[in-house]
C-alpha positions as CSV (number, residue, x, y, z in Angstrom):
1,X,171.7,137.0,27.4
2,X,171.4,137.4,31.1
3,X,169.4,134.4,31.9
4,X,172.5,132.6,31.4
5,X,174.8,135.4,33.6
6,X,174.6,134.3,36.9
7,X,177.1,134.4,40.4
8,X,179.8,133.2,39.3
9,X,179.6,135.3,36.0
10,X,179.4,138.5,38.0
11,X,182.3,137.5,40.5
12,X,184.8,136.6,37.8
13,X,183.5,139.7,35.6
14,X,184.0,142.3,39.1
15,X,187.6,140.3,38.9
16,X,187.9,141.0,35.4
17,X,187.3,144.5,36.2
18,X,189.9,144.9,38.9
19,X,192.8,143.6,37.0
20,X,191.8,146.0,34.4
21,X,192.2,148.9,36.8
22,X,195.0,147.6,38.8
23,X,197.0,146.9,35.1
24,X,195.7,150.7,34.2
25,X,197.1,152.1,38.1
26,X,200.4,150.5,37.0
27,X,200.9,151.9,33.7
28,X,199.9,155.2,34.9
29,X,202.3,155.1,37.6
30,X,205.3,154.9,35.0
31,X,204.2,156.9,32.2
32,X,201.4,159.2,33.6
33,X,201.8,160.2,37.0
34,X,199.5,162.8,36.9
35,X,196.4,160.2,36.8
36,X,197.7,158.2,39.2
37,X,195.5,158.8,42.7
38,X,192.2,158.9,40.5
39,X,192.8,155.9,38.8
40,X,194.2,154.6,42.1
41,X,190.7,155.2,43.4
42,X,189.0,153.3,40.5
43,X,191.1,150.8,41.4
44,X,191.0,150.5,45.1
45,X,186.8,150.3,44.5
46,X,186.9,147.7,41.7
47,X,188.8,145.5,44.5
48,X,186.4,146.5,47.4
49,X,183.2,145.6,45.1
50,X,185.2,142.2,44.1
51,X,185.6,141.1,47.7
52,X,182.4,142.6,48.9
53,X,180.8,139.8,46.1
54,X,182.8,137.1,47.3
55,X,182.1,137.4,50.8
56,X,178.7,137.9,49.5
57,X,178.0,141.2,50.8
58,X,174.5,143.0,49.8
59,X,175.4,146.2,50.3
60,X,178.7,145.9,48.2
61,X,176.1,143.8,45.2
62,X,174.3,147.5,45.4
63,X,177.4,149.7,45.8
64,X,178.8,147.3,43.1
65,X,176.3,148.3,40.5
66,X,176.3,152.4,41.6
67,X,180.5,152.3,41.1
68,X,180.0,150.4,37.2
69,X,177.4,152.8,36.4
70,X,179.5,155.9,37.5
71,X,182.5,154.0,36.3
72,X,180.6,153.6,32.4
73,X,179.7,157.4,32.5
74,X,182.8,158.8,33.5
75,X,184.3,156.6,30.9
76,X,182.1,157.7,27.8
77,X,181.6,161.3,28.8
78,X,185.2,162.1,27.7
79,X,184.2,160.7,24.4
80,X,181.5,163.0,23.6
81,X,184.4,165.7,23.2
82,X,186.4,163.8,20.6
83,X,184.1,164.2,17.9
84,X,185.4,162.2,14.3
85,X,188.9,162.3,15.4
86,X,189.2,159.4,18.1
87,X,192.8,158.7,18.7
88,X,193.4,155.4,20.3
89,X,195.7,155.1,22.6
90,X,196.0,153.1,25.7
91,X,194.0,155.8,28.2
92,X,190.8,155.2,25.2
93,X,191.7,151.6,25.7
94,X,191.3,151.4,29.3
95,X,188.0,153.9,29.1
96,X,186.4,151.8,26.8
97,X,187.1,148.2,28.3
98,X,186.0,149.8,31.4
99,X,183.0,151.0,29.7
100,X,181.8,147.8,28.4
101,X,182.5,145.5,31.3
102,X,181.3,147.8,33.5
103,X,177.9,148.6,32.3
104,X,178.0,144.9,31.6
105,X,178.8,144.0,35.1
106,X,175.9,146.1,36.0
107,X,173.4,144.8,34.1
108,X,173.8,140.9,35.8
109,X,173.9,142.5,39.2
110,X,170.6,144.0,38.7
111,X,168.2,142.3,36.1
112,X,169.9,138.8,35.9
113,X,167.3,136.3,37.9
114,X,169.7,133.6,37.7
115,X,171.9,136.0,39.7
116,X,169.4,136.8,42.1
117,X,168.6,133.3,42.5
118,X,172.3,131.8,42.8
119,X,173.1,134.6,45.1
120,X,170.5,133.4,47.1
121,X,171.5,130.4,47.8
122,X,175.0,131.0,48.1
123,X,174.1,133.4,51.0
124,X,171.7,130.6,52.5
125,X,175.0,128.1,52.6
126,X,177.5,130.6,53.4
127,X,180.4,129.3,55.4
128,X,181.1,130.9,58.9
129,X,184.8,132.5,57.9
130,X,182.8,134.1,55.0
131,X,180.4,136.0,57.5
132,X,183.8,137.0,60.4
133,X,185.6,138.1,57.2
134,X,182.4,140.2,56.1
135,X,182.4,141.8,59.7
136,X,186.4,142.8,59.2
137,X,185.8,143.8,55.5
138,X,182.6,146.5,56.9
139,X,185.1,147.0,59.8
140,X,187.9,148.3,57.4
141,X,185.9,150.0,55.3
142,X,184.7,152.5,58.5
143,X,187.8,152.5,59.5
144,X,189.3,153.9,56.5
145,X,186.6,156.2,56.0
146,X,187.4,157.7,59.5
147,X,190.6,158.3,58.8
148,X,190.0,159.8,55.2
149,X,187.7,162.4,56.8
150,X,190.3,163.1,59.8
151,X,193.1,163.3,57.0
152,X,190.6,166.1,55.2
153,X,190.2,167.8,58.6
154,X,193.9,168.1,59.3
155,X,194.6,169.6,55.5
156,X,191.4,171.6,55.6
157,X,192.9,173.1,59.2
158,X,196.1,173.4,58.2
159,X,195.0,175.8,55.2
C-alpha cells in the first residue's frame, strides 16, 4: 500500500488531519467547553505539521510523525476503558478518525520510499519564497515558544 503513498498523499492527508481537528476545536467550543484548549492544542499542531510539509520542512516531516503517533495513542488509550459498551458519539468519532489517519499519516512519513524519494526532489527544486517562509515559520515557532514559557513564568510567580 505505501509504495503508491507518496508527497502529495502525505500533504493532503496532514490537511485532512487538520480540518478534522479544526472541525473538532469548533464543535467543542459550542457544546464542550471544557475540552476546548486541549483540543485547541491538537489543532494548532496538526496545522504547524501541515505547513511545516508544505514548506517542506525536515524537522516538522519528523515532528510530523512524533505528533500522529502521540496523537493515535492518546486517541485509543481512552478506549481501553470502555470495555463492550462503546457508545458512539461524536468525541469517539473524532478519536477514532484521528486514530486512523493519524497512524496512517505516520506510516507514509516514515517507511513510504516513494515519499522519501518525491520529498527529495521537491526539496532539490524548492522555490526561494518556500525557503524565506521556512525561515519565518522556525522564526514563529521560537517565538511563540518564548512567550509560552515567559507566560508559565509569570503564572508560576504569581502563585
Amino acid at each position: 500500500m505505501l509504495e503508491r503513498c507518496g508527497y502529495r498523499t502525505a500533504l493532503y492527508l496532514s490537511v485532512l488531519i487538520t480540518v478534522v481537528h479544526c472541525s473538532f476545536f469548533l464543535y467543542a467550543q459550542s457544546y464542550l467547553p471544557h475540552l476546548g484548549n486541549g483540543v485547541a492544542i491538537y489543532a494548532l499542531m496538526a496545522a504547524m505539521v501541515s505547513a511545516g510539509l508544505w514548506l517542506l520542512s525536515k524537522i516538522a516531516r519528523y515532528m510530523g510523525v512524533i505528533f500522529y503517533l502521540f496523537s493515535a495513542g492518546a486517541a485509543a488509550f481512552p478506549l481501553f476503558g470502555f470495555g463492550k459498551s462503546i457508545v458512539m458519539n461524536v468525541g469517539f468519532l473524532w478519536g477514532a478518525t484521528m486514530a486512523i489517519l493519524s497512524l496512517v499519516a505516520a506510516s507514509i512519513l516514515v517507511f513510504s520510499k516513494p515519499f522519501a524519494r518525491e520529498f527529495a526532489a521537491e526539496l532539490e527544486k524548492r522555490p526561494t519564497y518556500k525557503k524565506h517562509l521556512l525561515n519565518v515559520f522556525a522564526v514563529l515557532i521560537v517565538f511563540g515558544a518564548a512567550v509560552a514559557t515567559f507566560n508559565d513564568i509569570v503564572n508560576l510567580a504569581s502563585n
